[in-house]
C-alpha positions in Angstrom: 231.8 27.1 119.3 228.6 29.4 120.5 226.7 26.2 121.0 229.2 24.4 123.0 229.7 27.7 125.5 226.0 28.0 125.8 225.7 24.7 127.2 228.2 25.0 129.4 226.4 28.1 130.7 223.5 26.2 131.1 225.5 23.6 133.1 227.3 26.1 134.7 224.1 28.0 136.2 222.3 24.9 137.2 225.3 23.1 139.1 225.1 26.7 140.7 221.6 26.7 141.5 221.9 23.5 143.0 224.6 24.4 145.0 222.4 27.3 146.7 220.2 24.3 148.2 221.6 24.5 151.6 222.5 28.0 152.0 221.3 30.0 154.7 219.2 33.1 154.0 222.3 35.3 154.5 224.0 33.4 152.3 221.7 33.7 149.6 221.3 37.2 150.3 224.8 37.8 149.8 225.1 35.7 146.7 222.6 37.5 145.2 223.7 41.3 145.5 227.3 39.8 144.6 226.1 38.9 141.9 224.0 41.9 141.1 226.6 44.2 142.0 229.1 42.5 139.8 227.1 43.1 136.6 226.1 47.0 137.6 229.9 47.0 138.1 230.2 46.3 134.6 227.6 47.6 133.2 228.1 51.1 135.2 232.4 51.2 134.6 233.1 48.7 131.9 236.8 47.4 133.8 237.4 44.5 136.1 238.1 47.1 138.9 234.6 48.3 138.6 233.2 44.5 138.1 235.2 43.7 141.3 233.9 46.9 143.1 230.6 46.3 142.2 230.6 42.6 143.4 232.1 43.5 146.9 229.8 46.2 147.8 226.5 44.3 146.4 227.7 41.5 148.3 228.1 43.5 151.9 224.6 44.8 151.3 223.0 41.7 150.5 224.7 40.3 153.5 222.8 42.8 155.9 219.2 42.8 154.5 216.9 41.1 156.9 219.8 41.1 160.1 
């Protein structure tokens, strides 16, 4: 069962990659901190709230770096 999620991680993460392809810079940006955000979220508060929170506000900041 451990094998069969790690490869669809590994699916997962490159079908997202790919999908980053013809994003703008702002985009990216934004995906990024969203991303980053979500797992300081979770790291920092340990609840969905927090993961949520977290995601939301490293999004808005990604959003505005190089504007």
């Amino acid at each position: 069962m451990k094998s069969k999620m790690k490869m669809i991680s590994v699916v997962f993460v490159a079908l997202s990659l790919a999908a980053c392809a013809q994003m703008s810079k702002t985009q990216k940006n934004t995906a990024i901190g969203a991303a980053i955000g979500g797992v300081a979220g979770n790291a920092i508060g340990g609840t969905t709230g927090a993961t949520l929170g977290g995601a939301a506000l490293g999004g808005l900041i990604g959003s505005q770096i190089n504007k």
